[in-house]
N, C-alpha and C positions, 0 to 999 in steps of 0.2 A: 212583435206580438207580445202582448203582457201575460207574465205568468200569473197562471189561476188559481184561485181563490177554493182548493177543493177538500172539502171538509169528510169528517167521520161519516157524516152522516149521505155525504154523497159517494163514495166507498162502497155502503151498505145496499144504499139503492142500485148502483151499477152492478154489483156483486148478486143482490136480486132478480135485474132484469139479465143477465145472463144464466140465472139458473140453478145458484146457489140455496141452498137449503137447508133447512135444521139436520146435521146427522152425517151429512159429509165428509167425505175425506179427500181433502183439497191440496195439489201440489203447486205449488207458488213462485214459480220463477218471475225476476223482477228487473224491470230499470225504471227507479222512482222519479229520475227527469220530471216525469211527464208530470208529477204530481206538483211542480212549481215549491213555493220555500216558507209557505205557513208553517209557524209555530207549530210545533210539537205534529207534522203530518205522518210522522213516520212511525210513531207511539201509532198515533189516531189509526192508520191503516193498520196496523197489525192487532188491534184492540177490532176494528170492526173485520177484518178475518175470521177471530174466534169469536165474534158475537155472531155471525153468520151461518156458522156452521155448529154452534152451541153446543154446551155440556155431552152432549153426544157423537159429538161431531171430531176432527181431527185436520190440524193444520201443520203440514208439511215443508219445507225450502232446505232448497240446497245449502250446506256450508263449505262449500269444497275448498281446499284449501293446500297447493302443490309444492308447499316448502317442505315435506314429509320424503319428496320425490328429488329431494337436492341434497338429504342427508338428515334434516332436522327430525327435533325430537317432536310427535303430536301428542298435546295434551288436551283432551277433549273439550275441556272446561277455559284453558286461554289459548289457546291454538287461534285466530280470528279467522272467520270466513273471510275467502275474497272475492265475493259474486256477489258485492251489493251489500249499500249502506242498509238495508231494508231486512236483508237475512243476517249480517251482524248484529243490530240491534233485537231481529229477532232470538238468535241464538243465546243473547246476555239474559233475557225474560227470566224469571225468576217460576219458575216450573215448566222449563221448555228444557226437552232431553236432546242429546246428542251422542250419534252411533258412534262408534268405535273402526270397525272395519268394514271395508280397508281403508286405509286413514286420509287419504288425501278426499274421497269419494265419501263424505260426508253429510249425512242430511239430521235437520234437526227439526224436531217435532212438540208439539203439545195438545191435549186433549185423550179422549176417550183410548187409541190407541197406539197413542204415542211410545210406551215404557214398548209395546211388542214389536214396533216397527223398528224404534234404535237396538234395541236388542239382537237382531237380525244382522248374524256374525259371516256376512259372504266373505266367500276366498276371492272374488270376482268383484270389479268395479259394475260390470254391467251384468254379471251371467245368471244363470238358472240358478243361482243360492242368494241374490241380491237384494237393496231395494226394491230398486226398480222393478224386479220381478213381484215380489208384493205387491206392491201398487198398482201390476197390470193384473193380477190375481183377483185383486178387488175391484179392480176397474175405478178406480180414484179419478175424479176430475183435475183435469188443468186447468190452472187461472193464470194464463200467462198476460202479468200487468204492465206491460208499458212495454214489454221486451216482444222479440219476434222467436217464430218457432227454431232457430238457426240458434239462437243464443240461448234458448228456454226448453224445448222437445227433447229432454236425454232422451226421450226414450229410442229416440235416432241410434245413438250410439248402442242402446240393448237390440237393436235389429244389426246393426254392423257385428256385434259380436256374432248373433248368431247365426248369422249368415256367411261370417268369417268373411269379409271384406278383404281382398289381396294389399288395400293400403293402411290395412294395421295390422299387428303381428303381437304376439302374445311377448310381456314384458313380466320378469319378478321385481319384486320390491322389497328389498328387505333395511327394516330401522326398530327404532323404539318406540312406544308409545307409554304414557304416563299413565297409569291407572290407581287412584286414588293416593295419588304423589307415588308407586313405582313406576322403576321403569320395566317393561317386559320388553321383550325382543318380540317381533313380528315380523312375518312375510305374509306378504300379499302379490295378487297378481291383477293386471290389465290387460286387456286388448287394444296396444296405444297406436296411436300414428305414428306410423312411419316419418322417419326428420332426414331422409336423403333424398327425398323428392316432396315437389311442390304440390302438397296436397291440401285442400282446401275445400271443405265441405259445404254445399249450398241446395237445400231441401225447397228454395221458394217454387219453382218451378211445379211441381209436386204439393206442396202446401195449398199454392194458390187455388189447386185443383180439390184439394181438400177442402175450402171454404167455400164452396161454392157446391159442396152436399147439404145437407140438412141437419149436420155433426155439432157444425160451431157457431157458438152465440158469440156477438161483436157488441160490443158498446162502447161508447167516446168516453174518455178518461182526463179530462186536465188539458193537457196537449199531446196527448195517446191516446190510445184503446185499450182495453180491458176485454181480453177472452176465455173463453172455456169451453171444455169438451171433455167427453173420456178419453181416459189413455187405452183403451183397448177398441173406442172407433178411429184414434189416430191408427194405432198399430195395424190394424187389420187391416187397413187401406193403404197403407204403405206397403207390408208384406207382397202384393206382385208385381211391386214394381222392383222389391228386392230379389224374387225369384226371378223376374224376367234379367235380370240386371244387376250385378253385385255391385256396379258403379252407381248406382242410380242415384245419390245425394252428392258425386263427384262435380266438381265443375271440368265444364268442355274442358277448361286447357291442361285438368289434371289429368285427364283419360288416356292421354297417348302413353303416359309411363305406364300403365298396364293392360293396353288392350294390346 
């Protein structure tokens, strides 16, 4: 199959027909694959992001980045994301901000509410003082581009915290972070996976059942799709399959270690 030929301007249109709007506030997880290897696509996509959701609007991507979690120093400003050529390149933009804490659990933003989102100092990767909890607050749409809800849906992981999942357990982190060339000392904490058993997350099950409500718009992207939705009709539809089930994004063969 030849890769596609997919321009700015077809981006915008796709980014339309699923629902995107002037005033937005759009979370962007990404695998630009799909988008094939024209000149400058990766500028072009993230230029038609912000023209999408315009001067009022606000565009959001992860920059997570787990060398902070092995000892190193995070500096907000070269620290590099490692979730994709698409949220590096966006992170380098020249007025696009980037949070602070907790440092590996990084997202970086630009537009109308960008300075208040990074700002947003959680002691929690996923908890009740988080991002992510903003973003369910406001009910921010997903644009998850070329990626699947497994590799793009944190908000998976903001439901496993609070539901306290028996296969992740509360971890501190303590390092430096650079703040306008200091170093300050920081702790932080997560609710990580458990690494003595074979644990392995897989939501499709459950997702599949979520597209087939009236929540998610689908569109052909390149040799992808391009979706969206709220993060608060994701969450809400997941939430009893979490009550019924603390395992419920487990895969079958991880279940026997704790049922």
């Amino acid at each position: 199959m030849p890769f596609p030929k997919v321009t700015k301007n077809d981006v915008l249109e796709k980014l339309e027909k699923v629902g995107i709007r002037k005033g937005d506030i759009i979370y962007v997880p990404s695998f630009t694959p799909i988008l094939g290897n024209i000149e400058n696509i990766i500028d072009d996509t993230i230029d038609a992001l912000i023209d999408a959701v315009g001067a009022d609007g606000t565009v959001v991507m992860p920059t997570f980045n787990w060398d902070y979690c092995k000892g190193e120093v995070f500096d907000p400003a070269t620290t590099p994301s490692q979730v994709g050529i698409l949220t590096e390149m966006f992170r380098k933009r020249t007025g696009v901000l980037r949070s602070i804490t907790p440092p590996w659990c990084t997202f970086a933003a630009t537009g109308k509410l960008a300075k208040e989102i990074v700002g947003i100092k959680g002691t929690s990767s996923f908890g009740s003082d988080s991002i992510l909890e903003y973003l369910y607050e406001v009910n921010a749409k997903y644009v998850l581009l070329g990626c699947t809800y497994n590799e793009g849906a944190v908000h998976t992981h903001w439901l496993e915290e609070r539901f306290e999942v028996p296969y992740r357990y509360w971890k501190q982190f303590k390092g430096q972070v650079k703040i306008k060339g200091e170093l300050v000392k920081n702790i932080s904490y997560m609710y990580a996976r458990r690494l003595d058993t074979d644990v392995t997350v897989d939501s499709n099950h459950l997702t599949t059942a979520f597209e087939k409500t009236d929540k998610v718009m689908v569109e052909k992207l390149g040799l992808g799709e391009l979706r969206s939705f709220r993060t608060r009709d994701y969450v809400e539809f997941m939430i009893p399959y979490f009550r019924k089930d603390k395992l419920a994004v487990l895969r079958v063969e991880a279940r026997k270690y704790f049922e």
